[in-house]
Every structure is written in structure tokens, then in C-alpha cells.
N, C-alpha and C positions, 0 to 999 in steps of 0.2 A: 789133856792140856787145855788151859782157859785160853780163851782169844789175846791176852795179853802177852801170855808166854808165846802163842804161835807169831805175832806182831812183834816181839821181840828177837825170835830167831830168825827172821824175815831182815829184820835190820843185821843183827849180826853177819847171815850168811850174804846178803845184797851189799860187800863192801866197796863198791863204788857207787854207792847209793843213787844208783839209777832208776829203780823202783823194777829193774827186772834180775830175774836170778836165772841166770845160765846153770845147764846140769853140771856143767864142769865148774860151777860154783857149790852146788851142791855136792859134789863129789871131793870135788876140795875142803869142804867145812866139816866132812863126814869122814874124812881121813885125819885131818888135823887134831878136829875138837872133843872127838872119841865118843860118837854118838855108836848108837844100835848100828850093824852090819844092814842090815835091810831099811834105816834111813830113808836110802835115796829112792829104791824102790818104791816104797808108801808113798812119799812127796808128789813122787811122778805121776804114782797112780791116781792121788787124791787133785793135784792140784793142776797136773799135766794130761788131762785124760786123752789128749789131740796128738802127742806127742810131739810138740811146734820144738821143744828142747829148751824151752823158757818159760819162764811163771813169772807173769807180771801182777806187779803190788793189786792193781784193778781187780784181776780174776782172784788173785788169793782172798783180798778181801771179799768178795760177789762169795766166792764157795765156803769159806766160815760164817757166811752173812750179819758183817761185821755193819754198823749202823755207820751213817754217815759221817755224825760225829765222832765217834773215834778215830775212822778212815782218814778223817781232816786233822784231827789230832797230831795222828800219828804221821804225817805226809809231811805238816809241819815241823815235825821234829827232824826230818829228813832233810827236805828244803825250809832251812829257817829263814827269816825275813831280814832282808838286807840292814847290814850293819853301818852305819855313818860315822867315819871318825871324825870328819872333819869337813866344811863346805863354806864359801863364804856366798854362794847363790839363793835367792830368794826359796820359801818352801814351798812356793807351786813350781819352779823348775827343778828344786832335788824331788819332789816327787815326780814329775815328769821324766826326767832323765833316769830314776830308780824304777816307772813302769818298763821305757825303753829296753833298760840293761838287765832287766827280769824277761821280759820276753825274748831275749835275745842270746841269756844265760847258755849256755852249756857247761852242764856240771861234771860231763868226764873228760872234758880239755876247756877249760876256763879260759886260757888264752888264746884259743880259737873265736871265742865272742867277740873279740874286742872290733875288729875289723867290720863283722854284721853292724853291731853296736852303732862303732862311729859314722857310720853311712847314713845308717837312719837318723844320729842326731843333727847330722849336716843337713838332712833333709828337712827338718821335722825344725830346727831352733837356729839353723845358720851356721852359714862353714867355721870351718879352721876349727874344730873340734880335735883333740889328741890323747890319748890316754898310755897308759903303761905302768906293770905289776911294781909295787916298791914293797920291800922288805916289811914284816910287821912292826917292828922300831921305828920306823919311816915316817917322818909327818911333813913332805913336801909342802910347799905353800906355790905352786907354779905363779906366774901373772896373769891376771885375766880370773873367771869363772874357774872353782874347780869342787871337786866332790871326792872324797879317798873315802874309801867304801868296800865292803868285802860280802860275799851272799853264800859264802861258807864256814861260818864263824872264824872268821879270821885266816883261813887257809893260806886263801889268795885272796892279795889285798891291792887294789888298783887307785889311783887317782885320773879320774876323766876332768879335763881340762880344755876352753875353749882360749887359743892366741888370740892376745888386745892384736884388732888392726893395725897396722904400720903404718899404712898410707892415709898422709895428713887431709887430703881431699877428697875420698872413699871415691875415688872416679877416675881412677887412671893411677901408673904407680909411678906417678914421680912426688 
């Protein structure tokens, strides 16, 4: 098997693209996909030698000694780069807000983020930040600041949004 093909069934069996394969993902890919009977054995032995019961992308790649660049390649096609459909904020805060909401990503519950996210953007660029997932047809225009953006090719598609102030005086709310 060339390093391609083994980077290839790494993605396949790793279907929550987490960059780790649980044995009961192997075990599952290897009953479905109608590989060799002794599959998971080899895998385990080659790439699980600790036997932790997981093979992360890191060690698979380290034990085929797969070069950097490829390793980056292939991560990329994994974790693609944030998508923009739409923003009407300047491009030093959709890139700021698109570092934020990368760092703060979780890619096996996406709307888990959003809460980290808006915490730090409140910190980080000023309150009354808001955000929430809209359908892919969806092209919301909120008021104020907003960014509709996805970092799973379109998966899950959110718009992060900051409320115009209300209060006419910014110093008390009358």
C-alpha cells in the first residue's frame, strides 16, 4: 500500500474526522467495507503498538513516516479553511473573528463552540456579540456587524453577529 492509499483509508475509516480512529471504528469499517478478516489485527499491531485503543492521525502519520508536507496536506483536507459567505465587517476583524472561531472550533459538536466563541469575542472586540447555526439557503443580513461562515464546507453554517447599541448616551440605559 503507497502512503496515499493508507491516508486515504485513515480518512475514510476516521468518519468524524477527528483525526483519531477508535478500534470500534476500525472494527466497524472492517465489517462494513469487506476488507481482509485480519484488518484490524495488523492496524493495531502496526499502528497501536501501546494498545491506548486509538490511532491518531499524528502517530499514523510518525509510523509510515509520512513527510510534513503531505501530513499538512492531508489535515487540510480534513480541517478545510473557513468558508465566508457573507460579512459586511472590515477584513482585519473577519480575520480576527475567523482566528477566534478556529481556535475555539469543535469539529464533533460545532454548536458546542459557539458559547467558547462568543465569550472570547466579547472579550477580545466588545460585548453584545450573538451568533446561531442558519440553514445552508440561509443568507441572514442581522443589524450591526455580522459574518455567515461555515469551517466544514458548508455542514454547519452559522452567522456571528454583534447588536448596534441601543442606548442613545452609551452611559446609562435611559
Amino acid at each position: 500500500m503507497s502512503q496515499n492509499t493508507f491516508l486515504s483509508a485513515f480518512e475514510n475509516i476516521d468518519r468524524d474526522h477527528d483525526g483519531v480512529i477508535h478500534i470500534q471504528d476500525l472494527e466497524e469499517y472492517a465489517k462494513n467495507d469487506g476488507v481482509s478478516p485480519d484488518f484490524v489485527q495488523k492496524w493495531k499491531l502496526l499502528f497501536d503498538p501501546n494498545n491506548t485503543g486509538q490511532i491518531t492521525f499524528e502517530n499514523f502519520c510518525s509510523t509510515l513516516g509520512v513527510s510534513k508536507k503531505v501530513r499538512d496536506s492531508a489535515e487540510r483536507r480534513r480541517r478545510p479553511e473557513p468558508k465566508v459567505y457573507e460579512s459586511n465587517m472590515s477584513m482585519e476583524s473577519v480575520e480576527h473573528c475567523l482566528q477566534v472561531i478556529k481556535r475555539n472550533y469543535n469539529y464533533n459538536d460545532p454548536d458546542s463552540s459557539i458559547h467558547v466563541t462568543l465569550t472570547e469575542m466579547d472579550g477580545s472586540l466588545g460585548p453584545r456579540w450573538q451568533a446561531r447555526a442558519v440553514k445552508l439557503s440561509e443568507n441572514p443580513k442581522p443589524a450591526g456587524e455580522y459574518l455567515t461562515y461555515s469551517l466544514d464546507n458548508g455542514e454547519h453554517k452559522y452567522v456571528l453577529y454583534r447588536e448596534p447599541e441601543k442606548r442613545r448616551n452609551k452611559c446609562c440605559c435611559c
